[in-house]
C-alpha positions in Angstrom: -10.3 14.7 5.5 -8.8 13.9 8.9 -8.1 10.3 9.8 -5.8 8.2 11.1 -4.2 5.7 9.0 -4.3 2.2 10.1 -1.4 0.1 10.0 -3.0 -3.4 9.9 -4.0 -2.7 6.3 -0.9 -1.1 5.1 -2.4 2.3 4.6 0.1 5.3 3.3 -1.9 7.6 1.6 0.5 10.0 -1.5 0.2 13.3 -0.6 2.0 15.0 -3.7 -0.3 16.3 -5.7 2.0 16.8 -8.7 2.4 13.2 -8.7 -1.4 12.3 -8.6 -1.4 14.1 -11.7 1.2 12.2 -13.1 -0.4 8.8 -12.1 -3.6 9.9 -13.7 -1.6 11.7 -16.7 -0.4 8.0 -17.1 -3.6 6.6 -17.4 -5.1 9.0 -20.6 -8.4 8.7 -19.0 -11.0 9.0 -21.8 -15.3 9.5 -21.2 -15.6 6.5 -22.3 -14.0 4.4 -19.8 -15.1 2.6 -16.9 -12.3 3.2 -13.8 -11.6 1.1 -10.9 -9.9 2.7 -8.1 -8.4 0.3 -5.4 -8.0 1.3 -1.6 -9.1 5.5 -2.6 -8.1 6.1 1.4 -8.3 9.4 1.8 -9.2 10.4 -2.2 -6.4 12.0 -3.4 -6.0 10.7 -6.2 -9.7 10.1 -6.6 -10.0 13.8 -6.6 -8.0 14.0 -9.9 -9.7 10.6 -11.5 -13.2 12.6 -11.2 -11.9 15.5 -13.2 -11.2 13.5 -16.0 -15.4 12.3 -16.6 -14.8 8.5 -17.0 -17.9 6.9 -18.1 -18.1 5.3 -14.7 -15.7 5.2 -11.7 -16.2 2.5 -9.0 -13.7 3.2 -5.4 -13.0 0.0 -3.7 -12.4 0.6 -0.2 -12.3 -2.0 2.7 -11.9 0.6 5.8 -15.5 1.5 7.1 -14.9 4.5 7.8 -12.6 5.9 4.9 -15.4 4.4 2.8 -18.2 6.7 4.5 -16.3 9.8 4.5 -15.6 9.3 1.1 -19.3 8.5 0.3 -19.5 11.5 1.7 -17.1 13.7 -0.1 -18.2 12.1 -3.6 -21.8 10.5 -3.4 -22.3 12.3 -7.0 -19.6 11.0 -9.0 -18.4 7.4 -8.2 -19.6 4.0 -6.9 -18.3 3.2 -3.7 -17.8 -0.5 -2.9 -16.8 -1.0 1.1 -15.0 -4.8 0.5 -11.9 -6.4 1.0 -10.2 -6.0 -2.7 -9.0 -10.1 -2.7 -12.9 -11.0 -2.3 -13.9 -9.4 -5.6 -15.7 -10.9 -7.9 -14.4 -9.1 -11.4 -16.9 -10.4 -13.2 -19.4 -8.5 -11.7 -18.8 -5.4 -13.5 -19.4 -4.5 -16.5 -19.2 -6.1 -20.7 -16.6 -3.3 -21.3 -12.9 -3.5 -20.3 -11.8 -1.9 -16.7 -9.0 0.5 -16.2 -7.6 -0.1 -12.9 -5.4 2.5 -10.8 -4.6 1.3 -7.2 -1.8 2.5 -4.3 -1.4 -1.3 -3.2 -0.9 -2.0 0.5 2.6 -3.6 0.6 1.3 -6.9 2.4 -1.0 -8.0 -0.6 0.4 -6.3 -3.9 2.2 -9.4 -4.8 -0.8 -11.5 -3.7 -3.5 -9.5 -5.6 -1.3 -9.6 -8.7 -1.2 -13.3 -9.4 -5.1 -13.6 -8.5 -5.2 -11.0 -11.8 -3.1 -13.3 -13.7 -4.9 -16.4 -12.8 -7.9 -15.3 -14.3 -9.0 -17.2 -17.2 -10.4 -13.9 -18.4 -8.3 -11.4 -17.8 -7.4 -9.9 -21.1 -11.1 -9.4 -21.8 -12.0 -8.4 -18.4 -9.0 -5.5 -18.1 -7.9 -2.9 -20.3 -4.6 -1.5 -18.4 -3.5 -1.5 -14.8 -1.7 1.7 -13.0 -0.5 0.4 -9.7 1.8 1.3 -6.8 4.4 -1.5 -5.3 7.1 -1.0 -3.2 10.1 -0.3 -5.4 11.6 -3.9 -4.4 8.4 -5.7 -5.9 8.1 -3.3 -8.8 11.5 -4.4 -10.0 11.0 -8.3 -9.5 8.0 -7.9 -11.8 9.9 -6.2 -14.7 12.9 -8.0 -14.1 15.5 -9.1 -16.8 16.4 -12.8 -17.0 19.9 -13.0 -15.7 19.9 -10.5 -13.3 19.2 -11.1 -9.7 15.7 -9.9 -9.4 14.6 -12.4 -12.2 12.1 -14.9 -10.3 9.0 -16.7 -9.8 7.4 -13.2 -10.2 8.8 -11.7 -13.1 7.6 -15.0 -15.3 3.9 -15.4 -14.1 3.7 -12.1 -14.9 5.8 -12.3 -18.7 3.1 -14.8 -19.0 -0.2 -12.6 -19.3 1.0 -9.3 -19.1 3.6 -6.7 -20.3 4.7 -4.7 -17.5 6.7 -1.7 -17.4 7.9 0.6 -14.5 7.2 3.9 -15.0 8.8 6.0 -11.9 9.7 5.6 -8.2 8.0 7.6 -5.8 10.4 8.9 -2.1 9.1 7.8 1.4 8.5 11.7 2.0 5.4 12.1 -0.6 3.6 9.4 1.5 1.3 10.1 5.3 3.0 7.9 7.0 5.8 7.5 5.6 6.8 4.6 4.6 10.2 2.7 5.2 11.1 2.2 1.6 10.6 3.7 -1.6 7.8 2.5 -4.1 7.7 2.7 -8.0 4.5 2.9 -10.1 4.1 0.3 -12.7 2.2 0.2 -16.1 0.5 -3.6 -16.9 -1.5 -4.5 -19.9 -2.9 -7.5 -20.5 -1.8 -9.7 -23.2 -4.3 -11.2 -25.8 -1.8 -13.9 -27.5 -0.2 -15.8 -24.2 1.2 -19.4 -23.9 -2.0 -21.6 -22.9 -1.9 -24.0 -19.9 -5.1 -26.3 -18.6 -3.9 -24.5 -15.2 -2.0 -22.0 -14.4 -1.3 -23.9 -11.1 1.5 -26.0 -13.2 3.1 -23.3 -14.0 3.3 -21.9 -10.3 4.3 -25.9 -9.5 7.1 -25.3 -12.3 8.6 -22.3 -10.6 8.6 -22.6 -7.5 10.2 -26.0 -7.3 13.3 -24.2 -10.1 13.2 -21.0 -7.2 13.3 -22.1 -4.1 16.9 -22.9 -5.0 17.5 -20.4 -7.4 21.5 -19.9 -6.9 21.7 -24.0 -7.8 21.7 -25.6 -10.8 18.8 -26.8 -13.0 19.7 -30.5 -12.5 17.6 -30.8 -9.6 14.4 -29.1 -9.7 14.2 -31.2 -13.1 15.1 -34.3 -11.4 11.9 -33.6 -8.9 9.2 -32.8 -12.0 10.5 -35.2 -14.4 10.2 -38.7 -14.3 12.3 -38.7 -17.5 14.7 -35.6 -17.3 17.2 -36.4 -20.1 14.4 -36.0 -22.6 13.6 -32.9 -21.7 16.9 -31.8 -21.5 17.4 -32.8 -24.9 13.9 -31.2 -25.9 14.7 -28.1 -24.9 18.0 -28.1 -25.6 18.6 -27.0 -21.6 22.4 -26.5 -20.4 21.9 -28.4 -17.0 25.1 -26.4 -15.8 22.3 -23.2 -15.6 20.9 -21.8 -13.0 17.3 -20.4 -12.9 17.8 -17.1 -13.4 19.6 -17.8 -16.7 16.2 -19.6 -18.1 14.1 -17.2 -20.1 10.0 -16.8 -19.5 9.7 -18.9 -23.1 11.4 -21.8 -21.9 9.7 -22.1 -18.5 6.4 -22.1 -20.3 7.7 -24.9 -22.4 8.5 -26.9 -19.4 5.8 -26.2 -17.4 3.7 -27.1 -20.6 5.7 -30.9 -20.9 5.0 -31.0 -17.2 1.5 -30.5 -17.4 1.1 -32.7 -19.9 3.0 -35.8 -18.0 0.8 -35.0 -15.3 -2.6 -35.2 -17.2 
């Protein structure tokens, strides 16, 4: 399929087909699940998803003209949806749990995984996402608290989902190639996670503790807390910390006193 990639939508298509193998090999794609495949591009990887039978595969692809030569290529064996992935409506799909695979353009991947976590639904809606970050992204998700990629990131994602990283992928495998290296990453949804009214307090929470995440937790509790001693106390919080030190637990505590303050 000869096209040229665009670089408004961040598109680097994997050319190694032993990897595509692995990718799917990751996914254990059975005939009785229904596959989502986000930005297909030039259907590499789709190529190797159809071989496996899955009840049903649906290809979201927002470039017009990908999305017809794959139509094309594929009419028979997947449902092609030409839309911008961030304007889908997941629960327009089906009763049955989705398993997702998706090379994610660089610009959005962080984006697109906190719409995922914000919905209400999502442990009944998804069964297991196989997605592609730049490696830089990848390891903020599956950061460890005290370590330096440990953020805002790493907890709203502790809260609804475990996440592993599975392998890093070089520049070289990729048309074009790409600046840095990415890393493929394993999510599944979590059916027991801490419940908020909105998950907007616990972005409220974190950002305020991040945006000065090399000073100490004095402050940020200071700005959320009419009353930050009893907190403190609550928690049992070492105000000499620093954000990075505070495990995904306690920040879901917090958030959860600072959502109820703020009902």
């Amino acid at each position: 399929m000869n096209f040229f990639p665009k670089k408004s939508l961040g598109q680097n298509f994997l050319l190694n087909k032993k990897i595509i193998k692995e990718i799917v090999k990751v996914g254990n794609i059975t005939n009785k699940d229904i596959v989502i495949e986000i930005g297909p591009g030039t259907g590499n990887l789709t190529e190797e998803i159809v071989k496996k039978k899955p009840y049903k595969f649906f290809a979201i692809e927002k470039d017009e003209n990908l999305f017809l030569k794959l139509k094309q290529k594929f009419i028979k064996d997947i449902h092609l949806i030409n839309e911008d992935i961030l304007k889908i409506d997941w629960n327009n799909f089906s009763n049955k749990k989705l398993l997702v695979f998706g090379n994610l353009p660089y610009n959005i991947s962080a984006k697109l995984l906190i719409d995922w976590i914000r919905l209400n639904n999502l442990n009944i809606l998804f069964s297991k996402f196989i997605l592609m970050f730049q490696k830089e992204v990848a390891e903020r998700v599956v950061a460890k608290v005290n370590t330096k990629q440990y953020g805002r990131l790493t907890i709203l994602t502790n809260w609804k989902m475990n996440a592993q990283k599975i392998f890093d992928i070089d520049p070289d495998n990729f048309y074009p190639k790409p600046k840095v290296k990415s890393s493929l990453v394993i999510f599944e949804p979590k059916d027991d996670f801490f419940n908020f009214n909105n998950s907007k307090n616990l972005e409220k929470v974190t950002d305020i503790f991040f945006q000065n995440k090399r000073k100490m937790i004095k402050k940020p509790l200071n700005i959320l807390f009419k009353n930050p001693e009893r907190v403190i106390k609550k928690f049992g919080l070492d105000i000499n910390s620093r954000p990075q030190n505070i495990d995904p637990l306690t920040f879901f505590k917090i958030s959860k006193e600072y959502e109820l303050e703020n009902n």
